[in-house]
C-alpha positions in Angstrom: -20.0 122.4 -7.0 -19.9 120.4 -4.1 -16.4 119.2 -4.9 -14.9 122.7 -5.5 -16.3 123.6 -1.8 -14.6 120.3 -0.6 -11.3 121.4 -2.2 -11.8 124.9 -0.3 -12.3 123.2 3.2 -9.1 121.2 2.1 -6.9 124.1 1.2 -7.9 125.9 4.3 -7.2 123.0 7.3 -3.9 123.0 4.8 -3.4 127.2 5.7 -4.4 126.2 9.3 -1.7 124.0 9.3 0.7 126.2 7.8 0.3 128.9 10.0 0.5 127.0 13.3 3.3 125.8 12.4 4.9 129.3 10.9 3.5 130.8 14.0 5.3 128.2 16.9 8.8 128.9 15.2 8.2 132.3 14.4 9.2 134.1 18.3 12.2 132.1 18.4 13.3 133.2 14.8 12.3 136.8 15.8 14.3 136.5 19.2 17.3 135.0 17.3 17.0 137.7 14.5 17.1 140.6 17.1 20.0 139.3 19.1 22.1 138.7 16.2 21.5 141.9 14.8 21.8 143.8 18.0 25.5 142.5 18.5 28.5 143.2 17.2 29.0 141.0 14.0 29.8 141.8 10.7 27.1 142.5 8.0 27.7 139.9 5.9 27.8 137.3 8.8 24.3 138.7 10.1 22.8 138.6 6.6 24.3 134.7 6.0 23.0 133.7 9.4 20.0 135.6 9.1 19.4 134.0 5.5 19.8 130.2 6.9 17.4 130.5 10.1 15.0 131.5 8.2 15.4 128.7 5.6 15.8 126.6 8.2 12.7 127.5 9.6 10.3 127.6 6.7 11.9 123.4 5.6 10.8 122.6 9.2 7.2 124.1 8.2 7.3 122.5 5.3 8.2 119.1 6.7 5.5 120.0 9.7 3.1 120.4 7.3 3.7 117.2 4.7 3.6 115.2 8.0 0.2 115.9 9.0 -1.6 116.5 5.4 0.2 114.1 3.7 -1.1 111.0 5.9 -4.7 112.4 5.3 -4.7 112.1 1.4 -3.7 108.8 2.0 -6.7 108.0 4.3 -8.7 109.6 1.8 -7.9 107.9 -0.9 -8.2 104.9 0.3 -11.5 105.4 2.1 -12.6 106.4 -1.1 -11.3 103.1 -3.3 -13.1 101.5 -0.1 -16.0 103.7 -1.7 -15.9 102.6 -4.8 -15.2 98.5 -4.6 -11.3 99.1 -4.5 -10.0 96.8 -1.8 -6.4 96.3 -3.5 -5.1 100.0 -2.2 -2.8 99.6 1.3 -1.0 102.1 3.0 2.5 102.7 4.2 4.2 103.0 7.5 1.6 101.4 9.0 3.4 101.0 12.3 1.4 99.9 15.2 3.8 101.5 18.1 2.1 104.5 17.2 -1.2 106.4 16.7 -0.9 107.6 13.4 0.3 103.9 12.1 -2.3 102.5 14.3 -5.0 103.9 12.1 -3.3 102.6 9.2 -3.1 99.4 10.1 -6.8 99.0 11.3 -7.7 100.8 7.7 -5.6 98.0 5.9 -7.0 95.5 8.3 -10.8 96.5 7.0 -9.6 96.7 3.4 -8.3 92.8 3.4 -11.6 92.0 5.8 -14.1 93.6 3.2 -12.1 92.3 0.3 -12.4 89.0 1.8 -16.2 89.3 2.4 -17.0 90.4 -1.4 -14.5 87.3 -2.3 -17.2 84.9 -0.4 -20.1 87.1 -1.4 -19.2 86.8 -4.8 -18.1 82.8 -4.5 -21.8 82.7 -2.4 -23.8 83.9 -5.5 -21.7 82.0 -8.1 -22.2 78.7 -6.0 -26.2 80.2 -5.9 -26.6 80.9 -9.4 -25.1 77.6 -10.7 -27.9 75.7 -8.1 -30.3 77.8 -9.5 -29.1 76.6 -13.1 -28.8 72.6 -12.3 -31.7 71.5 -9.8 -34.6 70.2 -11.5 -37.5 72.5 -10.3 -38.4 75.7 -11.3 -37.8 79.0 -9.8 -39.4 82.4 -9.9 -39.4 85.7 -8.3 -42.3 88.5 -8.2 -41.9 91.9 -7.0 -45.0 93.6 -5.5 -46.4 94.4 -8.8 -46.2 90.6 -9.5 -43.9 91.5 -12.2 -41.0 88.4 -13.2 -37.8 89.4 -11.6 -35.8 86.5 -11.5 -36.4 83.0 -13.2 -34.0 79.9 -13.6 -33.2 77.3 -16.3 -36.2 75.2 -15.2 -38.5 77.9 -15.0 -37.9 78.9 -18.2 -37.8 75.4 -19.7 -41.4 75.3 -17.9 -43.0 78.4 -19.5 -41.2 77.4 -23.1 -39.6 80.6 -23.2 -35.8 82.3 -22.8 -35.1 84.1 -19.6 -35.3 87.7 -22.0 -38.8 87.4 -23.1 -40.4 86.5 -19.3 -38.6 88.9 -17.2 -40.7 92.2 -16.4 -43.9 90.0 -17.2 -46.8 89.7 -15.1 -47.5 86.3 -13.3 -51.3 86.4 -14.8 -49.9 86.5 -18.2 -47.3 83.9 -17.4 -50.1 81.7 -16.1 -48.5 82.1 -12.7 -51.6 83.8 -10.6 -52.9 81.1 -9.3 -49.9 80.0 -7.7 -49.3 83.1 -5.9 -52.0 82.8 -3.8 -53.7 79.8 -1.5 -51.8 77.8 0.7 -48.4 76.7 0.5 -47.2 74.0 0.3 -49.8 72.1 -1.6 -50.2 69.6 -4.8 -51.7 71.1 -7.9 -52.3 69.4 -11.2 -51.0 72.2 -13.8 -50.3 72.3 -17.4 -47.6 75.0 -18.9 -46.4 75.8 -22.6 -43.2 73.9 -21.9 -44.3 70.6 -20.8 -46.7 67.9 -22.8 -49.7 67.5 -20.6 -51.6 68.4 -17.2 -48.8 67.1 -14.4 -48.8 67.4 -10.7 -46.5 69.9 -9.4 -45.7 70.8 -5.6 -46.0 74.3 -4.4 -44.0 76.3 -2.4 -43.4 79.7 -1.4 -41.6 82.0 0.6 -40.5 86.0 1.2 -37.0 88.0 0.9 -35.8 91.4 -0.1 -34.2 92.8 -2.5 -33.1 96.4 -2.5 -35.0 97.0 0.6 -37.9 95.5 -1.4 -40.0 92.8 -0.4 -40.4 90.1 -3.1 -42.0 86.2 -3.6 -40.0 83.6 -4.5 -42.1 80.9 -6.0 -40.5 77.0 -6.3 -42.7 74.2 -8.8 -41.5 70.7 -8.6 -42.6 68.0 -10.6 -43.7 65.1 -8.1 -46.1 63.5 -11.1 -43.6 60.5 -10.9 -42.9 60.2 -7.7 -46.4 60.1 -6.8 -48.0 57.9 -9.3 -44.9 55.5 -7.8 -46.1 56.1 -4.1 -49.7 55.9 -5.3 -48.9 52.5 -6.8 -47.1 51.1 -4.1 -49.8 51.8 -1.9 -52.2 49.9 -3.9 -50.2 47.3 -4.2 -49.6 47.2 0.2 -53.3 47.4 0.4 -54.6 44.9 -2.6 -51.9 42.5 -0.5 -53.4 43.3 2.9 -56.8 42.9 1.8 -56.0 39.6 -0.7 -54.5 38.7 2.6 -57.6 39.3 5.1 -60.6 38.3 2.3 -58.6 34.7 1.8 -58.6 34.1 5.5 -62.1 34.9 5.7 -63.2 32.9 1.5 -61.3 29.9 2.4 -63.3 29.0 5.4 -66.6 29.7 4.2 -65.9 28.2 0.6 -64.6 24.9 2.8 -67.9 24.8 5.2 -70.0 26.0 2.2 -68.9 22.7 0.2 -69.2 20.4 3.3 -72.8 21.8 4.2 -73.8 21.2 0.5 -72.7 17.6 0.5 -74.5 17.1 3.6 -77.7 18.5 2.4 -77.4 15.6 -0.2 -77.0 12.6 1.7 -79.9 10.2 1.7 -80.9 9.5 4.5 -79.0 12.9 5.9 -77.3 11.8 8.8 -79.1 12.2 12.2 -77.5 15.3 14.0 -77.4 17.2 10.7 -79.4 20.0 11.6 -76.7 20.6 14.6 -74.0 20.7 11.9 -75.9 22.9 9.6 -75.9 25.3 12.4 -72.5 25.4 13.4 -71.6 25.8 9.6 -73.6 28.6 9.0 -72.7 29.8 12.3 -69.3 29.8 11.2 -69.8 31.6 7.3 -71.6 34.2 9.7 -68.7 34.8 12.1 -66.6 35.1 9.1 -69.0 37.2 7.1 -69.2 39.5 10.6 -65.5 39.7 10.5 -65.0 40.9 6.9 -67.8 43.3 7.8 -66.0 44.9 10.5 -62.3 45.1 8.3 -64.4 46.7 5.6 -65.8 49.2 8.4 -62.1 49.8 9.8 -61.4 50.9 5.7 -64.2 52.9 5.4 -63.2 54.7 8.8 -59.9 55.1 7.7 -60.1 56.4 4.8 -63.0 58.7 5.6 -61.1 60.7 8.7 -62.3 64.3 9.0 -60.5 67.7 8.6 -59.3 68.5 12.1 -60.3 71.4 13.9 -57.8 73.3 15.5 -58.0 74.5 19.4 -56.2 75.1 22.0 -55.3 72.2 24.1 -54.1 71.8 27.7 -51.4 69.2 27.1 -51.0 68.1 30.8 -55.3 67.9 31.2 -55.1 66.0 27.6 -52.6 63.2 28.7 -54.0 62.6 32.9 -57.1 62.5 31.0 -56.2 59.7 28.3 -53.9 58.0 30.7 -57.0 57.5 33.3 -59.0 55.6 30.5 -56.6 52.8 30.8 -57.5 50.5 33.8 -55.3 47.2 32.5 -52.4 48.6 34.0 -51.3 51.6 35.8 -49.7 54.5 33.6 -46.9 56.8 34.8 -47.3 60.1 33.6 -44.1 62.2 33.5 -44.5 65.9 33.8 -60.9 64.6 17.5 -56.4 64.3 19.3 -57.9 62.1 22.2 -58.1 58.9 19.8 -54.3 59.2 18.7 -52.8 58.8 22.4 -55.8 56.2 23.2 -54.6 54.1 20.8 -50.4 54.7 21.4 -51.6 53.6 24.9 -53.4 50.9 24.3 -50.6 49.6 22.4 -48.0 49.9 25.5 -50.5 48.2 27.5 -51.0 45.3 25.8 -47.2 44.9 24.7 -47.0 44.8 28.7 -49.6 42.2 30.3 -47.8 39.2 29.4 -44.3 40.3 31.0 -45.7 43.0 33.9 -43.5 46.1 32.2 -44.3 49.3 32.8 -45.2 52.1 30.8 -44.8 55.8 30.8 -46.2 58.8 29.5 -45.2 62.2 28.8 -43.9 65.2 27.1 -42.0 68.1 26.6 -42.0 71.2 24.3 -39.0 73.0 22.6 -38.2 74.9 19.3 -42.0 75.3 19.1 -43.1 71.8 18.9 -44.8 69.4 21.3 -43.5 66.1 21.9 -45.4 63.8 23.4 -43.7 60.2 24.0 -45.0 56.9 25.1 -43.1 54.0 26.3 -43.4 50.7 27.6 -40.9 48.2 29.2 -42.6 45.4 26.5 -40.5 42.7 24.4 -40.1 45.4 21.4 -41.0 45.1 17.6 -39.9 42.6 15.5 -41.2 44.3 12.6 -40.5 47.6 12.2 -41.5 48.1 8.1 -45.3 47.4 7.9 -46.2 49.2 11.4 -48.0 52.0 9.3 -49.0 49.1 7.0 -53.5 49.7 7.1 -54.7 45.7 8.4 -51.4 44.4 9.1 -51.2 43.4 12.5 -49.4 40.5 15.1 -52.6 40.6 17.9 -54.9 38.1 17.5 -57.7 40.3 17.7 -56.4 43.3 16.4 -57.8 45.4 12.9 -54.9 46.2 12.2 -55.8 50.2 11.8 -54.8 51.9 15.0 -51.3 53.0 13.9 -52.3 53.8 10.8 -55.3 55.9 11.4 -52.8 57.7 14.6 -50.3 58.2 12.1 -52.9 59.9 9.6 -54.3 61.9 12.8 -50.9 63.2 13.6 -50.3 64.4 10.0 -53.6 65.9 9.6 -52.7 68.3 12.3 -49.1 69.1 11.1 -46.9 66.9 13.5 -45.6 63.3 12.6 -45.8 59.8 14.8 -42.4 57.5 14.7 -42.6 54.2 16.2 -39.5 52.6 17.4 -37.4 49.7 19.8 -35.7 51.7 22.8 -32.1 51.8 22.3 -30.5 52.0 25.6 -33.9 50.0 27.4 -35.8 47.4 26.9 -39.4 48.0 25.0 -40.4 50.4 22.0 -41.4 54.1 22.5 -44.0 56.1 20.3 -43.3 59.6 19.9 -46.2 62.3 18.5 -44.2 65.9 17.4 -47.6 68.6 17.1 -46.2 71.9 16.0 -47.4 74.5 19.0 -49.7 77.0 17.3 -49.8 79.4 20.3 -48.5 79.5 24.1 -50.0 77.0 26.0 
């Protein structure tokens, strides 16, 4: 219906046409007719000339005509394999010098330009789907009705089932609830149809639409290897740090203990024994005191509340921490309070021996906060065990403060890097806080 009343508009802009163009010849044929019948010429020569102006005419109507309409269809049609995903159609006498070509040229110029974006597109999705196909994690995607829309080789592989049976079905049925909701990301220790076992999988989640739709895209990796690896690597730091820090402390005591005991049984003891039984005991409990307090530094460490999150006045934060230090004066350039202590305290001392200076300051961009310290100290020499817990160059240091900074940092979403300066002299510590609101 529609497209019969289309076809009727069409045939009558064609009549319009028509009869403009019959009606601008048409007083010149009529004044032409009437002058050459009102002289004095022969019939047959009236009827002949009569007979080709008028044929005349009506070809030049004709052509009139085919000249505007016939450009039109060919708009049309191509708008219309534009419609329909054709981009291979291109038009004629597409001559930019004037108007009529100009639009054909600008139409052929979108046909290439939206052949050549379904070409990427295309290429895009292909390149997509074969990622989708080869990583080793598994992807899914839910609708709003938590229905399976889209699920990958892993994903499938995971559940033990072809892509056929899972699509349509609900995530509580798939065993997928519980990963839709709670934060993301996060570790969870899951067992699924596919694999043999419980295993630790990371989490992560995100949002997009489809058809206007909006949809969750859910992403499990297996990180069961990786961190049983990390997990025994870190033993094996810290059953080397602490082998390192209970020797320096055994070796002593088991020493004194020995030399005590044989001078307990000497007959006659020698005369100032009592001064060194003191001294030795004195000793085992300077040592003892020491292991105490590395033991307390662990149990600190490892025992560091969740942090609460606040607002925080950066500039108020930093004069404030930067005042606690008295050794030396610190520049400051245009529960958190114990990170930049520490980063501080650090400059400081890398400073006392060679009178360097040190700095302090930040600046905030792409919503983070970075807040840098640095120092004008001989550098590190060791830049692998920094984060190492108990491994440290000061005399009297625990060996915990970068560690338990770094840990800080993370807990509250940011990171801490540690690091020589590259075009000056000294190391800087840098602390990136993501900015949860304006300051």
């Amino acid at each position: 219906m529609a497209s019969e009343r289309r076809r009727k508009r069409k045939l009558r802009y064609e009549r319009r046409i028509l009869t403009l163009a019959l009606l601008t010849g048409l007083p010149a044929v009529i004044l032409a007719l009437v002058l050459l019948w009102a002289g004095d010429f022969a019939a047959r020569t009236q009827w002949t000339v009569t007979i080709l102006l008028v044929g005349v005419w009506l070809a030049f109507v004709g052509v009139v005509r085919e000249r505007v309409v016939r450009p039109l269809q060919t708009i049309s049609n191509m708008l219309a394999a534009l419609r329909e995903g054709d981009f291979s159609l291109r038009a004629r006498g597409s001559d930019p010098d004037d108007a009529l070509g100009l639009l054909l040229v600008e139409l052929n110029s979108l046909g290439e330009d939206l052949r050549a974006q379904r070409l990427g597109a295309l290429e895009a999705t292909a390149l997509l789907r074969r990622v989708m196909e080869e990583i080793d994690v598994a992807v899914f995607a839910f609708d709003e009705a938590r229905a399976l829309r889209l699920v990958n080789r892993g994903g499938a592989a995971l559940l033990g089932r072809p892509p056929e049976q899972l699509l349509g079905k609900d995530a509580a049925e798939l065993g997928l609830a519980e990963s839709l909701a709670g934060d993301a990301p996060r570790v969870l220790e899951l067992a699924f149809p596919g694999r043999p076992g419980p295993g630790r999988w990371e989490l992560r989640r995100g949002t997009f639409r489809q058809g206007g739709l909006p949809h969750q895209l859910l992403v499990l990796a297996d990180v069961s290897r990786a961190l049983s690896e990390e997990e025994r690597q870190a033993w094996q730091r810290l059953i080397r740090v602490l082998s390192h820090e209970l020797n320096n402390s055994l070796a002593p005591i088991k020493s004194i203990a020995q030399s005590l005991a044989d001078l307990v049984r000497r007959e006659p003891p020698p005369a100032d024994w009592r001064e060194d039984l003191r001294k030795g005991l004195g000793v085992i409990g300077g040592r003892a005191e020491s292991l105490s307090r590395l033991m307390a530094a662990y149990a600190r460490l490892a025992r560091l509340p969740r942090p609460r999150l606040e607002p925080v006045p950066v500039a108020e934060w930093v004069r404030r921490v930067a005042a606690l230090e008295t050794r030396r004066p610190v520049t400051v350039c245009p529960e958190l309070d114990q990170l930049l202590i520490n980063l501080v305290r650090n400059a400081v001392d890398a400073t006392l021996e060679g009178g360097g200076a040190v700095e302090l300051g930040w600046t905030a961009h792409n919503g983070r906060l970075e807040v840098w310290v640095q120092d004008d100290g001989p550098g590190l020499a060791d830049t692998v065990n920094l984060f190492v817990p108990f491994y440290t160059t000061k005399a009297d240091g625990s060996g915990i403060g970068l560690a338990l900074s770094r840990q800080i940092a993370e807990a509250h979403g940011g990171s801490l890097t540690l690091a020589n300066r590259v075009r000056a002299r000294g190391c800087e510590a840098r602390v990136s806080l993501p900015i949860a609101g304006p300051e």
